[in-house]
C-alpha positions, 0 to 999 in steps of 0.5 A, spaced: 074 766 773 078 767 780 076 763 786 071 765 790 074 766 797 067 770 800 062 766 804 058 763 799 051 766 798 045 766 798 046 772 804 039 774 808 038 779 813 037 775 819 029 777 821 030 776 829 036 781 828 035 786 823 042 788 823 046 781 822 046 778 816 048 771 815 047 764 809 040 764 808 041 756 810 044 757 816 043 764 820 047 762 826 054 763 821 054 770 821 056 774 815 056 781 816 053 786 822 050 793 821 052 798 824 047 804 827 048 809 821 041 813 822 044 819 825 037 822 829 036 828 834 044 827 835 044 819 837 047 813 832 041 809 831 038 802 827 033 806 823 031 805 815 038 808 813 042 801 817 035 797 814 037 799 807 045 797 809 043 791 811 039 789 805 044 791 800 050 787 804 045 781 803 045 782 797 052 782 795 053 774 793 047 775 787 048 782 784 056 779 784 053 773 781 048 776 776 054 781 773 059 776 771 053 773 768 052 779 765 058 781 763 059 773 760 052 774 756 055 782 753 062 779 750 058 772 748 053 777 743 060 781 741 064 775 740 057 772 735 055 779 733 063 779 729 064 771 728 058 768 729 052 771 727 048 765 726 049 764 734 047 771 736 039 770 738 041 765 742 046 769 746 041 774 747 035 770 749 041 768 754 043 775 757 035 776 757 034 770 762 040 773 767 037 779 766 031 777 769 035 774 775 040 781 775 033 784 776 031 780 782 038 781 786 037 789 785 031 788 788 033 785 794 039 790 794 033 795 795 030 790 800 024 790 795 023 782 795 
């Protein structure tokens, strides 16, 4: 796997500043800003579209996470579906468990947790 060269996560949008995004440990290191992206009555707005943004940037380091995970846990069940039969439930219980951490990042991409 290649080297990280992204500021580790986890990301949280920064609750005194909607549209910062920062380390969850440390809000004061910004990450990412928002910019206005609710078009309303002709001006540039933060409104729900720059709220979503804002959540789905926040949740970059968890959805890149869980998907090399999860793409781990695809080629371990080809690999034992061919060689290894005998390994092959243990593989999937594997990519099951990820799964349910890969559930949790695409609801904190659309800001439901």
């Amino acid at each position: 796997m290649s080297e990280q060269k992204h500021t580790p996560g986890p990301w949280m949008v920064d609750p005194d500043h909607p549209r910062d995004i920062s380390p969850a440990d440390d809000l004061r290191l910004g990450v990412a800003s928002i910019c206005n992206a609710d078009n309303i009555n002709g001006g540039w707005v933060f409104g729900e579209a720059s709220k979503a943004n804002a959540s789905l940037v926040a949740a970059a380091p968890d959805l890149l996470q869980w998907l090399l995970a999860l793409e781990c846990d695809i080629n371990t069940m080809a690999y034992c579906y061919d060689k290894k039969p005998e390994n092959f439930c243990r593989a999937m219980a594997v990519a099951k468990e990820n799964a349910i951490h890969a559930r949790a990042a695409i609801a904190k991409a659309r800001g439901q947790s």
